[in-house]
N, C-alpha and C positions, 0 to 999 in steps of 0.2 A: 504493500500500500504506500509504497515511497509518492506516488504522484498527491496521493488524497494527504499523507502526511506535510508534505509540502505547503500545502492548500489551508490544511489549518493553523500552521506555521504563519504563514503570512496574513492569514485573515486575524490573527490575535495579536500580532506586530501593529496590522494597519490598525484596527481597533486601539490598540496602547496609546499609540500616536495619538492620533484623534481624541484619545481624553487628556490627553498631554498638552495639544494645542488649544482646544476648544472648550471644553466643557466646566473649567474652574471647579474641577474636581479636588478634593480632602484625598480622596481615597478611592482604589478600584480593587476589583478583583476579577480572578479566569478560575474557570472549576471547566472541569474535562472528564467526560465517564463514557463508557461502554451503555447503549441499550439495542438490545436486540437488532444486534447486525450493522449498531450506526455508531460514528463514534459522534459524541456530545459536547457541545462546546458553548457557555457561558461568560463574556465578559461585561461588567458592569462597573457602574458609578456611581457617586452620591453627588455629580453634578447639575450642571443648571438645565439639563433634556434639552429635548426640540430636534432632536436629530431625527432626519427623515431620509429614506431610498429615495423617495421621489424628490428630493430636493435639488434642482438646478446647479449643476456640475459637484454633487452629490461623490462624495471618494465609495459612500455606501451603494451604490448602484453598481457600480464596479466591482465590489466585492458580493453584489448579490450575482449576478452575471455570473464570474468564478465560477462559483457554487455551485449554481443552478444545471452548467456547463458538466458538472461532475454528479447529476442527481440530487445537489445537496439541497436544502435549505437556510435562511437566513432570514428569522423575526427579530426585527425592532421594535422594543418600548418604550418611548422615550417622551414623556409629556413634559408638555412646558412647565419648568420648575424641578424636573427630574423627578426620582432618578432616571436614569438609563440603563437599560439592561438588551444586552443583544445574544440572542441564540442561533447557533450555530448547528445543523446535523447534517452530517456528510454520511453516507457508505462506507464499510467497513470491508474492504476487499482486501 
């Protein structure tokens, strides 16, 4: 699964960043777990939200593309005022 591991790799780097540049976040977290056949990928914030896929040269559309490119998945929650929480589930091949 070198390709799909990749993939998470970099989708939890771009995520970091992103709360690194934007979000005037305290504090984040990544949790990552095995469920039936996918691997699972969570990272969050206790920043200011509003982040959107659909949002106008959006870095998250990008990375939903990725994904989506590999069967995966990519939810955003992120209301204005935060937090932010983004899920991740790719294939586990």
């Amino acid at each position: 699964a070198p390709a799909i591991e990749g993939i998470a790799y970099f989708t939890v780097s771009e995520l970091l960043q992103n709360i690194s540049k934007h979000s005037n976040a305290r504090t984040a977290d990544v949790d990552v777990w095995r469920a039936e056949g996918r691997v699972m990928l969570r990272v969050g914030d206790d920043g200011r939200g509003g982040a959107s896929v659909s949002a106008q040269g959006s870095g998250l559309a990008g990375l939903a593309e990725r994904i989506e490119a590999v069967d995966g998945v990519l939810i955003v929650h992120s209301p204005p005022g935060g937090p932010t929480s983004v899920t991740i589930e790719l294939p586990w091949r």
